[in-house]
C-alpha beads as a LAMMPS data file, in Angstrom:
LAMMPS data file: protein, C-alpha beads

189 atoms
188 bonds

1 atom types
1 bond types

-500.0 500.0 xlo xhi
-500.0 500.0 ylo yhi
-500.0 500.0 zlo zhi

Masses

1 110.0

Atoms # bond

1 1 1 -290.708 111.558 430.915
2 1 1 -288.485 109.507 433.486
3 1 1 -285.305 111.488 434.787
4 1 1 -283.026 108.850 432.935
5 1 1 -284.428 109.531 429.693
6 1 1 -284.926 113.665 430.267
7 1 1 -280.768 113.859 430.912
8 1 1 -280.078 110.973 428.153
9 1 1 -281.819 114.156 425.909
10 1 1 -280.042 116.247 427.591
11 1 1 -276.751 114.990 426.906
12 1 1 -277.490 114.000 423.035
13 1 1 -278.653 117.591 422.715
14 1 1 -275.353 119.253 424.203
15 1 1 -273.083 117.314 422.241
16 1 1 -274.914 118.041 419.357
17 1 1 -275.274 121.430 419.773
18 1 1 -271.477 122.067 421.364
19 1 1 -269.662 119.272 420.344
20 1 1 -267.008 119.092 422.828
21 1 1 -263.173 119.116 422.741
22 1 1 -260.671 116.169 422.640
23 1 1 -259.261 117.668 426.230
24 1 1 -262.512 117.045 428.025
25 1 1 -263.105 113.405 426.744
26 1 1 -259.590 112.718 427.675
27 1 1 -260.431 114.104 430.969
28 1 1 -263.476 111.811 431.366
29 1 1 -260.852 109.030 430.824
30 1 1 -258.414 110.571 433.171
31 1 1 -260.456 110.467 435.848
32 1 1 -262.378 107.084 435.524
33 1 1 -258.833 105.797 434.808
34 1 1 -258.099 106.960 437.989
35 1 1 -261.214 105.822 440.120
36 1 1 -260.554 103.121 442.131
37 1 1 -263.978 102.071 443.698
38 1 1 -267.742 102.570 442.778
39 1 1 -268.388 106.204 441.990
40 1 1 -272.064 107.681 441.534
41 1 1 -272.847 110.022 438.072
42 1 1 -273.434 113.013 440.396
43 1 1 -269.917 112.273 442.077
44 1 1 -268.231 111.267 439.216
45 1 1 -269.543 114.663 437.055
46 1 1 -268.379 116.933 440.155
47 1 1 -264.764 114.897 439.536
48 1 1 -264.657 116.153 435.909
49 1 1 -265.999 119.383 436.996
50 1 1 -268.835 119.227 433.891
51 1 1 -272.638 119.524 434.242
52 1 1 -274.618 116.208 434.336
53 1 1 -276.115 116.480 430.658
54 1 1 -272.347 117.450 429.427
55 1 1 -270.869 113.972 431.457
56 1 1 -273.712 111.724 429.901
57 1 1 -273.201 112.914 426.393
58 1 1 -269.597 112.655 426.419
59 1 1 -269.862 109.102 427.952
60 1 1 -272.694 108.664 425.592
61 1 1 -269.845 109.429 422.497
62 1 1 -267.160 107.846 424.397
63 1 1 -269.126 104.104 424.817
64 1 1 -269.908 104.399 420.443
65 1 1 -266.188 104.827 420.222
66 1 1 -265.171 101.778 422.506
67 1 1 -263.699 103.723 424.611
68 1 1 -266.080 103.193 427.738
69 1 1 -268.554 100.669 428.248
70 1 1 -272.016 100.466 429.876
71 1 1 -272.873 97.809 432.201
72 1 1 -276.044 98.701 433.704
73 1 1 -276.165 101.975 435.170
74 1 1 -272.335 101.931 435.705
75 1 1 -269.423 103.183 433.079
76 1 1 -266.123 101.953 432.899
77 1 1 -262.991 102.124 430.977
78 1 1 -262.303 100.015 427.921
79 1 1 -258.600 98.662 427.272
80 1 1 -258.992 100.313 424.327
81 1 1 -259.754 103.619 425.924
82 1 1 -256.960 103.345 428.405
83 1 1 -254.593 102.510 425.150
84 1 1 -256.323 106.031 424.071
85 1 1 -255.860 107.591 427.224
86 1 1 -251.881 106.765 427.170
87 1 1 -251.452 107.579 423.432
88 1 1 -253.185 111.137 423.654
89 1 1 -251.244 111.809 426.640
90 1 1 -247.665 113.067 427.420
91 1 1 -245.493 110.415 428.515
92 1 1 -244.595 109.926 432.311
93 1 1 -240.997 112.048 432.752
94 1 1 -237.940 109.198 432.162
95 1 1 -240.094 106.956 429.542
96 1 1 -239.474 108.883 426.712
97 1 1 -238.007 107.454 423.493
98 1 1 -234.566 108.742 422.143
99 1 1 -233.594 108.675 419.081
100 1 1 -230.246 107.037 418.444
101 1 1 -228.313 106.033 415.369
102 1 1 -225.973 103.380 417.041
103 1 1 -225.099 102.499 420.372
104 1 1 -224.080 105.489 422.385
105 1 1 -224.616 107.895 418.756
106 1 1 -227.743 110.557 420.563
107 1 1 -229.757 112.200 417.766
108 1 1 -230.586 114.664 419.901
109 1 1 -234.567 113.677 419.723
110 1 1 -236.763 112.192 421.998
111 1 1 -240.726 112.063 421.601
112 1 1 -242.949 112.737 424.840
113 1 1 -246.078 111.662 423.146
114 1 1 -247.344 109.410 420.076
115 1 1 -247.578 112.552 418.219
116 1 1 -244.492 113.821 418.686
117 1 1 -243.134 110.364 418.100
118 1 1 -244.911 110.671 414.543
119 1 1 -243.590 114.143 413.884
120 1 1 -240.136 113.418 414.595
121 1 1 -240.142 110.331 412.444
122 1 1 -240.148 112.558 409.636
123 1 1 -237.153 114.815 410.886
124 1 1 -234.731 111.679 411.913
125 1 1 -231.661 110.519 409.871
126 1 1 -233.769 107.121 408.825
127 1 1 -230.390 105.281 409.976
128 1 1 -232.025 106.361 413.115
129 1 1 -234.909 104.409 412.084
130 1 1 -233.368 101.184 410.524
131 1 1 -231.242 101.047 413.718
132 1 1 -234.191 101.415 416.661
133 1 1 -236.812 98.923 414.053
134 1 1 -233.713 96.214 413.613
135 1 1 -233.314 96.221 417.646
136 1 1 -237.214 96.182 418.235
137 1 1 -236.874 99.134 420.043
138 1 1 -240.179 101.007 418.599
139 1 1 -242.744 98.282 419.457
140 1 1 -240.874 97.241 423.076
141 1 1 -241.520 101.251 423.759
142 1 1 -245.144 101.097 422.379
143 1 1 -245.541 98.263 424.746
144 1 1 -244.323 99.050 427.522
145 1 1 -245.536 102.769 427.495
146 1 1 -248.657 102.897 425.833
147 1 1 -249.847 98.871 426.232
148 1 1 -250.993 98.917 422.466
149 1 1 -249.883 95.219 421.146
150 1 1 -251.788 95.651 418.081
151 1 1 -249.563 98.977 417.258
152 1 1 -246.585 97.264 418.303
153 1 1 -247.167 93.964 416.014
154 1 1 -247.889 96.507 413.033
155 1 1 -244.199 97.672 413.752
156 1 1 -242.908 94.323 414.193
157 1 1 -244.328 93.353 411.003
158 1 1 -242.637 95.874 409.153
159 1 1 -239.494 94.810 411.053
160 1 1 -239.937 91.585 409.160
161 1 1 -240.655 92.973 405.646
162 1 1 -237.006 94.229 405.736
163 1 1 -237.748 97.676 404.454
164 1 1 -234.845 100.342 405.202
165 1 1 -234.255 103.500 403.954
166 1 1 -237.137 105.881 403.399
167 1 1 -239.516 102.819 402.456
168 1 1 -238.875 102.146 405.634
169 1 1 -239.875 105.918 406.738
170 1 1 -242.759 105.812 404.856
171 1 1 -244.048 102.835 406.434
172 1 1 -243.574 103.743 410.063
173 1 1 -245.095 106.973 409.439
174 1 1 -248.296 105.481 407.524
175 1 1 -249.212 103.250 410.468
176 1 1 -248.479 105.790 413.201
177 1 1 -250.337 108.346 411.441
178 1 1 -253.149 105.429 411.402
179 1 1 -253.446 104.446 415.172
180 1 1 -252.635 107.640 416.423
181 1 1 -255.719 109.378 414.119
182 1 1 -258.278 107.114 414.697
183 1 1 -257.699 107.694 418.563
184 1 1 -257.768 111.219 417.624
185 1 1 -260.416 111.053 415.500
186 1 1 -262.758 109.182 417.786
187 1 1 -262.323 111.218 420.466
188 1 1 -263.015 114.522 418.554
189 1 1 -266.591 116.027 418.221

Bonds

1 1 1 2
2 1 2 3
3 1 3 4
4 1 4 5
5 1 5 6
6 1 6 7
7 1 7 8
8 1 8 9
9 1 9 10
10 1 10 11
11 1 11 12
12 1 12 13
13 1 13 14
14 1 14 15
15 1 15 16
16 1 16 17
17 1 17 18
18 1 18 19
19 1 19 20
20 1 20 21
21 1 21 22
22 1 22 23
23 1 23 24
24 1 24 25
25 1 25 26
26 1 26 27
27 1 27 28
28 1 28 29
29 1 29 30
30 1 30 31
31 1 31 32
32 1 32 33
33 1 33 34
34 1 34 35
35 1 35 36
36 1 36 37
37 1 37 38
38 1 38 39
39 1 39 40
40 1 40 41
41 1 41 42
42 1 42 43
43 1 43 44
44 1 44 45
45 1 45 46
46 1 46 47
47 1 47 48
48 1 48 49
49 1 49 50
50 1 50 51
51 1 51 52
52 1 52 53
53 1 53 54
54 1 54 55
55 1 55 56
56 1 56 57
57 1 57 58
58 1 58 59
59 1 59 60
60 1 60 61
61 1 61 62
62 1 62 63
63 1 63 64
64 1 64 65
65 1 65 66
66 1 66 67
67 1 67 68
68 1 68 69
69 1 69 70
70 1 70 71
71 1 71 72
72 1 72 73
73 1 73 74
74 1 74 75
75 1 75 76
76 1 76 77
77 1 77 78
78 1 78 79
79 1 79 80
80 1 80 81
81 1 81 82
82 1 82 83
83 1 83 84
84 1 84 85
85 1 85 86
86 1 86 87
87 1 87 88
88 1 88 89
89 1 89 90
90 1 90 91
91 1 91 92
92 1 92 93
93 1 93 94
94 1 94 95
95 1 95 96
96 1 96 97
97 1 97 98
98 1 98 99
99 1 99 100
100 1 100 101
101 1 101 102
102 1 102 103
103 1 103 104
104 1 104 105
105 1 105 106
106 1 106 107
107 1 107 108
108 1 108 109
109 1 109 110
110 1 110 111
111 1 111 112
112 1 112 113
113 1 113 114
114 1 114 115
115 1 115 116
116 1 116 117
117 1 117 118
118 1 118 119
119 1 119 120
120 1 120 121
121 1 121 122
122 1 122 123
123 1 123 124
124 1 124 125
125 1 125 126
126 1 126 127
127 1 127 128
128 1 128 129
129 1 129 130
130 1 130 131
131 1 131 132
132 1 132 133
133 1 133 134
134 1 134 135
135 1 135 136
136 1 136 137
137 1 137 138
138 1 138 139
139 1 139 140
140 1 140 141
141 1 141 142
142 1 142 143
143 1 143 144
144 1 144 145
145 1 145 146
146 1 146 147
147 1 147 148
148 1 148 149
149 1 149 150
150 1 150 151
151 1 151 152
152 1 152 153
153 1 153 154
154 1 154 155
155 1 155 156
156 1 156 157
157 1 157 158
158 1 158 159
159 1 159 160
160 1 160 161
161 1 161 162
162 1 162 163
163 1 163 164
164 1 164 165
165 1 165 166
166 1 166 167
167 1 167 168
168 1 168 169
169 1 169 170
170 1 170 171
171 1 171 172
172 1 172 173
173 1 173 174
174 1 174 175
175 1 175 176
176 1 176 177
177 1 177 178
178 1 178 179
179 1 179 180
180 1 180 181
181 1 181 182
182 1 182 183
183 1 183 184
184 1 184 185
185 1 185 186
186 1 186 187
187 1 187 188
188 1 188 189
């Protein structure tokens, strides 16, 4: 049996066996985020502080999610994945969103992450909402923070539909709940 293939079973039989936690894919990401230049496995494994068989059966789960793709012998980040990365991830300090009702009219909330984003769409005065959705506020954040233009034109698109009130709520929350999940989801064992 070649070396390549012995750790390839290696790695299928730790995740299988362990699984794995969201907090260690995400630092896989992290780091190969971070990585400027060429990195070797042995190298890039002593970054993430994991064993070998652990590294190549996350990347393994991380390259069937989209998040990371193979070229070769060599792994790199997917846009998706860095979209993942972001959305998973606290927010850097000063790019939080607030919550306002009109100009100058704090709420007194601001969400540090997608998920507390989510979880504080269900606590806000919706005029909250119909104010931030009517400015375009929600999908120039998701932009600009987290680069996801697909989750951002889902929000504009309800924009257009004119909802307000709590069909308007409803609506943010169902496609939140949907992007952030299936990031959540994927990256879970």
């Amino acid at each position: 049996m070649s070396t390549l293939t012995h750790l390839k079973t290696v790695g299928d039989n730790i995740i299988s066996e362990v699984g794995g936690s969201v907090e260690e894919r995400l630092k896989i990401l992290r780091v190969m985020n971070e990585v400027t230049g060429k990195v070797g496995l042995k190298e890039f494994t002593e970054m993430v502080g994991l064993t070998l068989g652990q590294t190549l059966g996350y990347l393994q789960g991380l390259v069937k999610a989209g998040f990371v793709r193979k070229v070769e012998r060599r792994y790199s980040i997917t846009g998706e994945g860095k979209i993942a990365l972001k959305a998973l991830s606290p927010v850097p300090e000063g790019m939080e969103f607030h919550f306002y009702t009109g100009i100058g009219q704090y709420t007194g909330f601001s969400a540090k992450s997608l998920k507390e984003f989510y979880e504080l769409l269900k606590k806000v005065d919706v005029g909250a909402l119909e104010f931030h959705v009517s400015r375009g506020d929600f999908e120039n954040w998701i932009t600009s923070v987290f680069g996801d233009t697909e989750f951002a034109n889902e929000i504009m698109r309800i924009r257009e539909s004119a909802l307000s009130g709590e069909s308007l709520r409803n609506e943010i929350l169902r496609v939140t709940e949907a992007r952030y999940k299936k990031f959540e989801k994927l990256l879970s064992p």
